[in-house]
N, C-alpha and C positions, 0 to 999 in steps of 0.2 A: 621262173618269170621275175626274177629279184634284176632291179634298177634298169630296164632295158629303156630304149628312146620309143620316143611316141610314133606307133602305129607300124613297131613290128611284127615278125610275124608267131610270136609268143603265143603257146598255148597248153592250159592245163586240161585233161578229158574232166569229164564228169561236172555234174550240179554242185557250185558249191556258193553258201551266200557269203556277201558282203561284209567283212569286219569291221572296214573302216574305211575312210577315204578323209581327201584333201592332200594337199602339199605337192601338188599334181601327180595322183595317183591313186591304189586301191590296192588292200589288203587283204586276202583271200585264201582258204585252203593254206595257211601256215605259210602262205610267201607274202611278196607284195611287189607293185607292177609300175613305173611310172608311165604314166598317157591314160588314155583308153580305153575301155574295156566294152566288149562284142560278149555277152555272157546267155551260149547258146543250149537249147538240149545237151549235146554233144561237149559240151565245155565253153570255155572261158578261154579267147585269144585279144590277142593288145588289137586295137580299133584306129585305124587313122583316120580320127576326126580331131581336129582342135578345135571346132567350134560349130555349133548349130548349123550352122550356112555350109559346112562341109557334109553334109549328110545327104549323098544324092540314092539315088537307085545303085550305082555301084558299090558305095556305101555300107547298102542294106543287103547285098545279092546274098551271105551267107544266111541270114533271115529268112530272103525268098526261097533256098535251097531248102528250108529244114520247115520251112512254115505249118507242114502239114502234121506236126509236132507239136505247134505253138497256139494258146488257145487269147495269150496277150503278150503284147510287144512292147513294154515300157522304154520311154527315149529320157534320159536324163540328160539335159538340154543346159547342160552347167549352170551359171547363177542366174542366168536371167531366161523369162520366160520367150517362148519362139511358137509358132504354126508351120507345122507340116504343108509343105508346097500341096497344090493343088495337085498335081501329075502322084504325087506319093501319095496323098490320100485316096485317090480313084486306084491304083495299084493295091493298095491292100485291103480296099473294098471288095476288090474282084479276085480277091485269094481269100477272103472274108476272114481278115485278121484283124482282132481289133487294136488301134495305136493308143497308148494313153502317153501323154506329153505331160514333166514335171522339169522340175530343179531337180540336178543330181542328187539333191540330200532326198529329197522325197521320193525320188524314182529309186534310191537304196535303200528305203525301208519299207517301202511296198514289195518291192521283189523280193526282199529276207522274208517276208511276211507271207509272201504267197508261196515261195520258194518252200517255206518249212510246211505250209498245208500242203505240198506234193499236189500244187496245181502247175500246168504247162507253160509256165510263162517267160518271157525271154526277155533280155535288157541293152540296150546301146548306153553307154552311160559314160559322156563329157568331164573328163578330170578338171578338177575347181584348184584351185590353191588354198 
């Protein structure tokens, strides 16, 4: 997953956290990725999202696929804070998943955090510069 463009379709199996990010990208599992990152049970695949307002239900569908996996879905929303549309809130009410919205820096030290206590937790997470 070394230097590819934003939101392809790159992807490493397995749980692995976050070492670092910025510079529009994320460092993980001894690579590093520019864009992205969809960081699921199943692994870690590049995201195409470049910004909050890109984040629809198609977006999200490998989320909805694994949900049953996921016990929290962290959205790192790059620098600036955002709200989950209404239609995506009531969707992962009724898959009773719960969203926590951050800044990318926060939503990557929560997930290392939850990641190493071997709790379920999944991440979308907005590459910052």
């Amino acid at each position: 997953m070394t230097a590819r463009p934003r939101g392809d379709s790159s992807f490493l199996p397995g749980r692995h956290p976050i070492e670092a990010y910025g510079k529009g990208g994320f460092s993980f599992g001894g690579m590093s990725h520019r864009g992205s990152l969809l960081c699921l049970p199943e692994g870690i695949r590049g995201w195409p999202v470049l910004q909050a307002e890109d984040i629809t239900e198609a977006a999200l569908a490998p989320v909805f696929e694994q949900a049953a996996g996921i016990d929290l879905l962290l959205i790192g929303t790059g620098r600036q804070p955002w709200t989950l549309p209404e239609e995506l809130r009531l969707r992962f009410q009724a898959i009773k998943l719960t969203v926590e919205l951050a800044r990318t820096g926060t939503a990557v030290s929560t997930y290392n955090i939850l990641l190493g206590e071997g709790r379920p937790v999944a991440a979308g997470l907005i590459a910052v510069d």
